[in-house]
C-alpha positions as CSV (number, residue, x, y, z in Angstrom):
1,X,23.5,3.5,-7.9
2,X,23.6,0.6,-5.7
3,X,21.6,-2.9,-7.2
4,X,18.0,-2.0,-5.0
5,X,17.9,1.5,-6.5
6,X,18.1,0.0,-10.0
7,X,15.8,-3.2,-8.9
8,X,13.5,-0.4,-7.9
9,X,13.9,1.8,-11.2
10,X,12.9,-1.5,-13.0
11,X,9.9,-2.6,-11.2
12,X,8.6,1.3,-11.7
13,X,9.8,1.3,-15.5
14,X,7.7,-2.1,-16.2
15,X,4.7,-1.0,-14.2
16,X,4.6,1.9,-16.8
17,X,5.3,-0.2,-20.0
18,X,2.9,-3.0,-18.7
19,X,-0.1,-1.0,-17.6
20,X,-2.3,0.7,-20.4
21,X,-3.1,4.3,-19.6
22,X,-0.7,5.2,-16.7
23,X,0.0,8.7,-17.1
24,X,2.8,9.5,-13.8
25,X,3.5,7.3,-11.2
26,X,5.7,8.3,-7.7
27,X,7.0,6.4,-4.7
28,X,6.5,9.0,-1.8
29,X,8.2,8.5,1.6
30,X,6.3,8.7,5.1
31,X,7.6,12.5,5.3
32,X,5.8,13.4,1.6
33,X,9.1,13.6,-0.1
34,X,9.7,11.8,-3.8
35,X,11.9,9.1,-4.0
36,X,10.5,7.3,-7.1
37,X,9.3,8.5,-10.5
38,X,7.9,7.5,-13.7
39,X,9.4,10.9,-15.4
40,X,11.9,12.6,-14.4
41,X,13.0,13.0,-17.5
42,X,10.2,15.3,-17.9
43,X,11.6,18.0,-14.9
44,X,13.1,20.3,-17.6
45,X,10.2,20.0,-19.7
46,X,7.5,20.5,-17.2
47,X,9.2,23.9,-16.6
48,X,8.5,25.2,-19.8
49,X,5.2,24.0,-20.3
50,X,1.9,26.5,-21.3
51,X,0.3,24.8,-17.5
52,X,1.3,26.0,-14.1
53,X,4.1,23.8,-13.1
54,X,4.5,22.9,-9.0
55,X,8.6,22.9,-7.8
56,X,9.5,19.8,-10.0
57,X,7.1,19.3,-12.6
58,X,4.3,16.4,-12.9
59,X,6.4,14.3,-10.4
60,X,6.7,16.8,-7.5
61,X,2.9,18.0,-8.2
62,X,1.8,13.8,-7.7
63,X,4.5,13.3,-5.1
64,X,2.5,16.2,-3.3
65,X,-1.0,14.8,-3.9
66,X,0.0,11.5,-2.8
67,X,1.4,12.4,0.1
68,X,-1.3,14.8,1.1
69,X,-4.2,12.1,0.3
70,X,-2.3,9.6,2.1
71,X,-2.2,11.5,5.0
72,X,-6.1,12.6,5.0
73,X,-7.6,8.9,4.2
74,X,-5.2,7.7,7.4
75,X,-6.8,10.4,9.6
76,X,-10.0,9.0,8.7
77,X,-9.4,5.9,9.2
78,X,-8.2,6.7,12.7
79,X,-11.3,8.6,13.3
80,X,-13.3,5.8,12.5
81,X,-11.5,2.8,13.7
82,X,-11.0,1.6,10.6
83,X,-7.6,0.3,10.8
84,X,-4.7,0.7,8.2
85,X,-5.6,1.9,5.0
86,X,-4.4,0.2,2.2
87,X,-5.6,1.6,-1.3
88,X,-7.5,5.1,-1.8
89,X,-9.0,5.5,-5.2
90,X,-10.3,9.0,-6.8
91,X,-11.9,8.7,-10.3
92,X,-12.1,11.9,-11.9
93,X,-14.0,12.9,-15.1
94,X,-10.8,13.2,-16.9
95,X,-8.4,11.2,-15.1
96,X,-8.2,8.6,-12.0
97,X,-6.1,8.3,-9.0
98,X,-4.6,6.0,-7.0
99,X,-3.0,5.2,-3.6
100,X,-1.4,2.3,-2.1
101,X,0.4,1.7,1.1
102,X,3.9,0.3,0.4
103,X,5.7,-0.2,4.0
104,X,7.2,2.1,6.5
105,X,4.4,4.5,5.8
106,X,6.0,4.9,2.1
107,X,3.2,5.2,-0.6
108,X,2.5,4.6,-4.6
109,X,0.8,7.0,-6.2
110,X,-0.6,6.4,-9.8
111,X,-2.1,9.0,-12.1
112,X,-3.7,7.5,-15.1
113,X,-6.3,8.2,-17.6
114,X,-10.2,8.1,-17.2
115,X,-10.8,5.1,-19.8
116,X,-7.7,2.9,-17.8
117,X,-9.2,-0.8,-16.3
118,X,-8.8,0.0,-12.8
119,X,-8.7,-3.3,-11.7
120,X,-5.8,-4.0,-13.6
121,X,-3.7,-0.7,-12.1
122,X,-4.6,-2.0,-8.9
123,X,-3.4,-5.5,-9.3
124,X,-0.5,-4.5,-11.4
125,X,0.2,-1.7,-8.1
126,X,-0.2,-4.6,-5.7
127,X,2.6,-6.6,-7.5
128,X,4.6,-3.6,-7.3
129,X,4.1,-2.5,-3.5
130,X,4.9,-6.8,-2.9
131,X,8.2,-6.9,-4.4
132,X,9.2,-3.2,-3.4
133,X,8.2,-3.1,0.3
134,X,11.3,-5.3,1.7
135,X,14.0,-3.5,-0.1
136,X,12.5,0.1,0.8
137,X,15.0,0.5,3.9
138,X,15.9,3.5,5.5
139,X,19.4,3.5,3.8
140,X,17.7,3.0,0.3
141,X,15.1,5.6,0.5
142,X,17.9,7.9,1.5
143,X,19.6,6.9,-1.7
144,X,16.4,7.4,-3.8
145,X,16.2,10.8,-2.4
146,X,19.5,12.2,-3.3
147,X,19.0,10.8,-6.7
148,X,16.0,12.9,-7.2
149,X,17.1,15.9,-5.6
150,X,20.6,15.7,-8.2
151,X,18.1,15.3,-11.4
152,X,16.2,18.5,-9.8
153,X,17.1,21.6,-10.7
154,X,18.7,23.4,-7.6
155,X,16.8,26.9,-7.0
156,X,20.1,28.8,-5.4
157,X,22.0,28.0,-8.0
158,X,20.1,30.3,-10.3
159,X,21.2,33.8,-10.3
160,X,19.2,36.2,-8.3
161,X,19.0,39.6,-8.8
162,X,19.4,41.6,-5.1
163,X,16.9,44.0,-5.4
164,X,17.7,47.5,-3.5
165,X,17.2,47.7,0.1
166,X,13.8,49.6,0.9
167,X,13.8,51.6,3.8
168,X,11.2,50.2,6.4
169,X,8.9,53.2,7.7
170,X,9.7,54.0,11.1
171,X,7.0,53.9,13.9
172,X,6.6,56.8,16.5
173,X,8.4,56.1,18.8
174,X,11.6,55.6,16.2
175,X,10.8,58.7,14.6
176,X,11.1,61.1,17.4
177,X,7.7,62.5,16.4
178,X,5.6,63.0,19.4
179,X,2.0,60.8,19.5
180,X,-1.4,62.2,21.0
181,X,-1.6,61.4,24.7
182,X,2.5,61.0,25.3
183,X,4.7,63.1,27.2
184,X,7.9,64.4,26.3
């Protein structure tokens, strides 16, 4: 892992320990996919949770939300000639979450718990998108990527089961069977 990657790793691990209350946080490139997380540690265990797990666990379920809120709050800012967006904020009755434009369209995402001070996740996020938005080059998000996708568990290496070829009903016409209104 080169010395970026494990600047990055840091600057994610101490906005964690430093901010009360965060509960998952994920650096999401411009194209949705994760390249940063809080947990992924937890992949293996969000599998085998009681609670509907997305294609990752928690991480791939916020790298999702993220992504997809980033993209809806920058369509309306188009629509309304608002400009760039730079933080979205959801508070929930359980939980809160949060949004912030990194560079190159990249995004932090940060779900945390109702009671959290928000104004300290934002500044503490601010800090975080400052010191991370130079390094976050092309060559290092492709780096972050493959280092999630190796912690991921790889779907076609599982063993699948072929299941019997079904034969498809044939129409009509394949069937030889004459329909109302044709000539043979």
């Amino acid at each position: 892992m080169s010395r970026e990657a494990r600047n990055l790793h840091w600057l994610l691990a101490n906005l964690v320990e430093e901010v009360p209350g965060l509960l998952s946080v994920a650096v999401v490139s411009s194209d949705g996919l994760l390249l940063l997380s809080s947990d992924p540690g937890r992949v293996e265990e969000a599998a085998t949770a009681d609670r509907p797990q997305g294609p990752r666990g928690s991480s791939a379920d916020l790298a999702t939300i993220v992504s997809g809120l980033g993209s809806l709050t920058l369509g309306a800012a188009k629509l309304m000639d608002g400009g760039g967006v730079k933080q979205t904020m959801v508070a929930m009755s359980e939980g809160s979450l949060f949004v912030m434009s990194i560079s190159d369209g990249s995004l932090l995402g940060v779900h945390a718990t109702p009671d959290c001070d928000m104004s300290v996740v934002a500044y503490h996020m601010a800090l975080f998108v400052g010191r991370a938005g130079h390094v976050l080059t092309p060559e290092l998000r492709s780096e972050l990527r493959q280092s999630v996708e190796a912690l991921s568990p790889d779907p076609e290496a599982e063993s699948v089961e072929e299941s019997p070829e079904v034969p498809r009903p044939r129409g009509p016409q394949e069937s030889g069977s004459r329909t109302v209104g044709s000539a043979q």
